[in-house]
N, C-alpha and C positions, 0 to 999 in steps of 0.2 A: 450502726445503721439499724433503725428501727424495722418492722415490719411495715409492708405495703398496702396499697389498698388501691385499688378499680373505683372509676369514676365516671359515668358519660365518657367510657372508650381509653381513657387516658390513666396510665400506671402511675400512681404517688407515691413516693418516698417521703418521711421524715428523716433528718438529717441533722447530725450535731457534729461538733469538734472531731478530727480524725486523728488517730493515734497509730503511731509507726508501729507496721507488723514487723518489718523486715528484721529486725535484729533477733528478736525471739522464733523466729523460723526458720528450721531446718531447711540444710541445703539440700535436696534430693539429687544427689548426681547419678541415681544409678535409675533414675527417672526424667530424659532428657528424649526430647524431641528436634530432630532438624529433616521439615520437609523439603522433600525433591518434587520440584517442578517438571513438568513437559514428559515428556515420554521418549521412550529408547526402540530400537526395533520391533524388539518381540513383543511392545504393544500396540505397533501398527496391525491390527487384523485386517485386511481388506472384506468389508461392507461395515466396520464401525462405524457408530455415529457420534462424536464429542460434542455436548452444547458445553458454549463458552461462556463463562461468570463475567456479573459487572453489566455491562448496556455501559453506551454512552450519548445520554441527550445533547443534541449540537445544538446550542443557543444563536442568535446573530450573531453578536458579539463574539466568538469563537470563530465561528465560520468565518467572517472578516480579517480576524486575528491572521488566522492561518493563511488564507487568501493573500494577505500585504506581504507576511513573513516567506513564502513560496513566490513571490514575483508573477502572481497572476492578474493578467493585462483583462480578461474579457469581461468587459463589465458586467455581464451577465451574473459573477461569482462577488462582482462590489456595489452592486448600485441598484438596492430591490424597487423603484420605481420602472427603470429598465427592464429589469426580471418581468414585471408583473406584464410589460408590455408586451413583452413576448411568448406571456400564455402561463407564466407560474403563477400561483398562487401565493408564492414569498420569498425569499431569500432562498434560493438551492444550494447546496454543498458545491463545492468544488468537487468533480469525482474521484481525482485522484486523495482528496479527504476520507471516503467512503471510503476507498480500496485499503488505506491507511486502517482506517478502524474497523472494519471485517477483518483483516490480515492481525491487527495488533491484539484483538480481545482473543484471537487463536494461542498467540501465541503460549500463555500460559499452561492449558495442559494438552495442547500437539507438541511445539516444537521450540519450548524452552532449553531443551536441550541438544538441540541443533547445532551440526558445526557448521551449517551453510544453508541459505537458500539456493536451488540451483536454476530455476528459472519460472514463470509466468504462460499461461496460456489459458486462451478460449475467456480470458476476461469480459463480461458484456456488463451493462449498465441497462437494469430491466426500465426502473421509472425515476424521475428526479427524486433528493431526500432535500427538504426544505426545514430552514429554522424552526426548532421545535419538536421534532420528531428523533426519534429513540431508537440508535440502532444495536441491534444484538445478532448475536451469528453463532454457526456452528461448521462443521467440519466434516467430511465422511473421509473413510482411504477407502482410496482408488485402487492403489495395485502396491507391492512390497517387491522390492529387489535386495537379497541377500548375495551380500558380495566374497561370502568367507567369511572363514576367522580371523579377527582380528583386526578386520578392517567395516568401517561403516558402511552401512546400507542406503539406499535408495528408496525414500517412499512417493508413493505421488497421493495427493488429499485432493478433496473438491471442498471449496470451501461457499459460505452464501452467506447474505446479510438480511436483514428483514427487519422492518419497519416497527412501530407499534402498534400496527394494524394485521399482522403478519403476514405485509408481503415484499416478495424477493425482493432488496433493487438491486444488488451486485452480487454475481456468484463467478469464479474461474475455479481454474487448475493452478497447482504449484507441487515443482518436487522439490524434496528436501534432502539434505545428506545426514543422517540420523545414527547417531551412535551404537553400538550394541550393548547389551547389559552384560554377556559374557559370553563365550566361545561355543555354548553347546546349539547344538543344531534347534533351528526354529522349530512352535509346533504347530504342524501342517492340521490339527484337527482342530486346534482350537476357533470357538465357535466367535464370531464378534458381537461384542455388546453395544447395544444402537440406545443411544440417552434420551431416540425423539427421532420425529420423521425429520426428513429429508429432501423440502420439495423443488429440487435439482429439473431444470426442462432442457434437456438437450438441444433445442431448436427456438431458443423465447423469443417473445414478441416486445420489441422494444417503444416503451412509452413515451413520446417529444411532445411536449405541450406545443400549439397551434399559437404562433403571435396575434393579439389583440391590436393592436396600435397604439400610438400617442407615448409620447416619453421617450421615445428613441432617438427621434433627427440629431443627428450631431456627435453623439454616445462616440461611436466607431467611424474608422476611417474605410476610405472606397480601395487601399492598397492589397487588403487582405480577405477579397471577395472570391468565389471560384475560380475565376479568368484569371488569377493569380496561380492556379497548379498545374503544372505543366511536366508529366510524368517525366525521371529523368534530373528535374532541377533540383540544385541543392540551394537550400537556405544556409546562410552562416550568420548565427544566431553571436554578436558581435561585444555582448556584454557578459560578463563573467561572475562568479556568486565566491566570494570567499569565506569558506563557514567556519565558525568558531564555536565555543561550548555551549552555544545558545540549543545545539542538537539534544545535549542530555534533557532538558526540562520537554523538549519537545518529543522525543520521545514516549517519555507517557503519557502527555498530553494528547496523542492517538490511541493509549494504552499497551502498548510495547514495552513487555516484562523481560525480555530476555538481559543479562546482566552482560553480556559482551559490549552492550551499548554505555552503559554506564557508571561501570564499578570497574577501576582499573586494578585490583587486585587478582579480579577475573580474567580479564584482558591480558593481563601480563604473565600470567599462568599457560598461555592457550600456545600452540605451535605453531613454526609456519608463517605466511604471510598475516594472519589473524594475531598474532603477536604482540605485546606491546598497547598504545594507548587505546580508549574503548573507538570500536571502530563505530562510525555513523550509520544509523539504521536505514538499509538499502531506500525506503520507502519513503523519507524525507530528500534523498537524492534524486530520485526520478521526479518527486514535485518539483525541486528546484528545477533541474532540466527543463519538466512541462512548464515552470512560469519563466525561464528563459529563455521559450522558445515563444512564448505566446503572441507577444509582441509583432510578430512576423508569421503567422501562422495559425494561431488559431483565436485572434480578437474578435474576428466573427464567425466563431464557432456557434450551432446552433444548440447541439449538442454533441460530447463525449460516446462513442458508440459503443469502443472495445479496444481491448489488446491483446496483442499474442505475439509468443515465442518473444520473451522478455529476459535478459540475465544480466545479472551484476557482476562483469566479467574483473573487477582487482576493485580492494577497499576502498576506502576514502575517510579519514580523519581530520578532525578540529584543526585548520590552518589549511586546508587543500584550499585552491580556487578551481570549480567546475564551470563548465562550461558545456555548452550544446551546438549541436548544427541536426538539420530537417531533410532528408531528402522525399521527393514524390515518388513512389510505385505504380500508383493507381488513380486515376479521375473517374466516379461514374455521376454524369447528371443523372438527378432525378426527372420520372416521368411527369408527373404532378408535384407541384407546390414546389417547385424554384429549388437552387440550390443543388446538391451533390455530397456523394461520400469520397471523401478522399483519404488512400492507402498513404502513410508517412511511414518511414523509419526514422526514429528517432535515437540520435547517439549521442553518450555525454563522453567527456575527455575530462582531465586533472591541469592542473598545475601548465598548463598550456592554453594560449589563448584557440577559438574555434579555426578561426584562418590560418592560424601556423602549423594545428592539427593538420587540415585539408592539402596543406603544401607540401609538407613533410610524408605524409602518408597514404592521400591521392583515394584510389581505391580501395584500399587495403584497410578503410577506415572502416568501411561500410560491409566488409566481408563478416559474417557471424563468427566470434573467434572461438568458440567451441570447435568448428570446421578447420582450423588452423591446422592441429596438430596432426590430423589425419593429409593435411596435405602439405608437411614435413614444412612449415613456416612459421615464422616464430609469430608469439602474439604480442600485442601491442601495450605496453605497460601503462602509457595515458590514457589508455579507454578505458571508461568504469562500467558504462551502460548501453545497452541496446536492445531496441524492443521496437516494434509495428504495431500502429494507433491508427484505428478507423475515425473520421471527425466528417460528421454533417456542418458543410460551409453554406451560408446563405450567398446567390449570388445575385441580389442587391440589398440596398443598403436596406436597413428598418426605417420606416416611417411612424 
């Protein structure tokens, strides 16, 4: 290869015939590199800051993509004439896509080397992310719990996403269960290193575009308006998702590195229920869940508000069928501008359909099963998921 040369902005090469090094080159084996990914306890400092490599711009085409392939019913997330009529300026994300790629572009250097996620909270949805727009994220810890030697610790992170414009649209909580690097006592002096601010609001002000009209009539049905929740009722969300290896590609296609999803060499190394084939990445099961349930529940959603106190309580692998069912907590009409936020709990189940779940297990579905053990019961091997969704319902139709 010749020498280069700079041109109006642009690097040139001259280039001729290529001729094999590799035979004539030393092997250097006493020069060999194999990085580790993610991080172990003793680099959870509580006040670090990690900024996360990579962005991911969501085109339409993607956002649809994902939207068909998750079983999302609200046209809002498939029909951008709709969208615009309701005050966006273009195609918006599905949120649970967001939460996907904030959560995914972490995982690389937080918690690639995680043996679990342990649960969800204070999730909010600051402002819509519409086609075209580029999200990147970063991560701070929260707090560190060291559990002994020998056994892994407890971190809890705050994690945020932000725009190309640099603003929030999704920031929550998650703890993880994070391995040690080795037995000696943490150090309580070390200082944390912060890659970049941090602009976390404890209290944000959430952004709902205001509907314009026209384009709607007909879109959504009148079955799934406010006057449909009724604290107390459960929905049973009556069609089932049976997933197959379509999860690995999808996977990074949110950008989720961790290799338990992927690489069954890994997978099959690992202890425990975590065992065995790569398990499905939590964050593509709670979308199915969400577009399982939408149908009945949130097709006239106006917007996605928040979630909390969320866990993936047993795996879920290639061949499982899931399933969902919705119950109501909470109705608040709004004072101004129509419509209401309604509290759901939302629960996924395996290899069972939602009705035989409800029959078989009654109340006991709906109980948080972390809470289980402290109340000497056993937990529920069909339940994978559960978590509490705030959703602004319109309560009438769009015009």
């Amino acid at each position: 290869m010749s020498r280069g040369g700079a041109e109006d902005g642009v690097l040139s090469f001259e280039v001729g015939p290529m001729e094999a090094l590799a035979p004539e080159t030393a092997v250097g084996l006493g020069d060999v590199r194999a990085k580790v990914y993610g991080r172990a306890l003793e680099d959870f400092v509580p006040g670090a800051v990690f900024v996360h490599p990579r962005g991911r711009t969501l085109d339409a085409g993607f956002l649809t993509d994902y939207a068909t392939t998750f079983m999302e019913a609200n046209p809002l997330y498939l029909n951008e004439p709709f969208a615009r009529s309701q005050g966006y300026d273009g195609l918006p994300a599905a949120p649970h896509l967001v939460m996907n790629i904030a959560l995914s572009l972490g995982v690389q250097n937080d918690s690639e080397l995680a043996i679990a996620n342990l649960g969800y909270y204070d999730v909010r949805f600051l402002r819509p992310v519409l086609a075209g727009d580029t999200l990147t994220a970063r991560t701070e810890v929260e707090a560190r719990r060291d559990r002994g030697p020998g056994k892994p610790g407890i971190v809890t992170v705050r994690t945020l996403a932000q725009d190309q414009r640099g603003r929030v649209v999704v920031q929550y909580r998650r703890k993880i269960l994070v391995p040690r690097r080795s037995d000696a006592p943490l150090d309580s002096t070390a200082q944390p290193r912060r890659e970049g601010e941090f602009p976390w609001t404890e209290r944000p002000s959430l952004q709902v575009p205001r509907p314009r009209g026209g384009a709607a009539a007909g879109v959504v049905g009148a079955d799934t308006l406010l006057d449909a929740f009724v604290p107390g009722r459960i929905f049973v969300h009556r069609s089932g998702r049976t997933v197959t290896d379509e999860h690995v590609p999808w996977t990074y296609k949110v950008m989720n590195t961790h290799p338990l999803h992927y690489d069954r060499l890994y997978s099959t190394a690992q202890q425990g229920p975590m065992s065995g084939e790569p398990i499905v990445y939590g964050g593509l099961i709670f979308a199915w869940l969400l577009g399982l349930a939408s149908r009945d529940v949130s097709e006239n959603a106006v917007a996605e508000l928040g979630w909390h106190d969320g866990y993936h309580t047993q795996p879920t692998f290639a061949g499982d069928t899931v399933a969902a069912l919705s119950r109501v907590l909470r109705v608040e009409p709004l004072a101004e501008g129509g419509g209401g936020v309604v509290r759901m709990q939302l629960v996924g189940v395996k290899n069972l359909r939602a009705e035989a779940a409800l029959e078989r297990f009654g109340e006991a579905l709906f109980m948080r099963e972390n809470d289980k053990r402290e109340r000497g019961e056993e937990k529920i091997p069909e339940k994978i998921f559960e978590i509490e969704r705030d959703v602004l319902i319109r309560s009438a139709l769009p015009t």
